[in-house]
N, C-alpha and C positions, 0 to 999 in steps of 0.2 A: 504494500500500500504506500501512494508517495502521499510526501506532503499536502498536497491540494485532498487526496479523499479524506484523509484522519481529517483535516482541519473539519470537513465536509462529517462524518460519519462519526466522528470518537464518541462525543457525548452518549448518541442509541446506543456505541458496541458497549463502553462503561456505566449507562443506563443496565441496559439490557445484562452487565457481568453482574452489577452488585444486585440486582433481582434474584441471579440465579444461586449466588450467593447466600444469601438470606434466606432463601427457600431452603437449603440447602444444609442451613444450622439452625436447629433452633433455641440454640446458647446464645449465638450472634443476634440475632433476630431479637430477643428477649432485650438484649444491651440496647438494641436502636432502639427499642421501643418504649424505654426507658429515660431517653432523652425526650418525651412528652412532644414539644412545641416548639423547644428552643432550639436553636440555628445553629446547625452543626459546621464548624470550619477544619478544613485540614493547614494546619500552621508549618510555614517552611517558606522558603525565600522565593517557592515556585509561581510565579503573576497569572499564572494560566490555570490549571489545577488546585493552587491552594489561595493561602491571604497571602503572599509575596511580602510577607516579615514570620523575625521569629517574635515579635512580642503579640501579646494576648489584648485584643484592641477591637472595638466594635468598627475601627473605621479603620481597614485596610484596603491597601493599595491591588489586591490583587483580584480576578474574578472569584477565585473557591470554588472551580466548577465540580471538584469531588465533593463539596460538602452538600452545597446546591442538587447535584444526583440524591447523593445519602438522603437531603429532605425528603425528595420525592418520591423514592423508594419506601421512607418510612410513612410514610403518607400513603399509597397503595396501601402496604399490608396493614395497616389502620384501616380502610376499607374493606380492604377484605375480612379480616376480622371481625 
């Protein structure tokens, strides 16, 4: 896969892994579910996938598109549930 399709495609394939994921544990699954409401971030220097710092901050510079997933993932199986 080059560059232009991930850019195009990552979110569904990383949508789509941490589903299959969670189905898949239901130790894991119990832990998201347990974060209720609140906004999950993955912290690290990454602007793309995470808050693009290492400090703990409502207002980072980075998108969190793995946290942003994780939401919506736990949000599904909240509905399904």
């Amino acid at each position: 896969m080059n560059k232009k399709e991930w850019a195009r495609e990552s979110k569904k394939i990383v949508y789509e892994g941490c589903l299959e994921k969670f189905r898949q544990s239901s130790k894991l699954l119990a832990l998201l579910l347990k974060t209720g409401n609140k906004r999950i971030a993955q912290v690290s220097p990454d602007k793309v996938w995470s808050t693009g710092t290492l400090e703990i901050t409502e207002d980072w510079p980075g998108l969190n598109l793995q946290g942003s997933i994780l939401e919506r993932v736990r949000t599904k199986f909240i509905w399904i549930c």
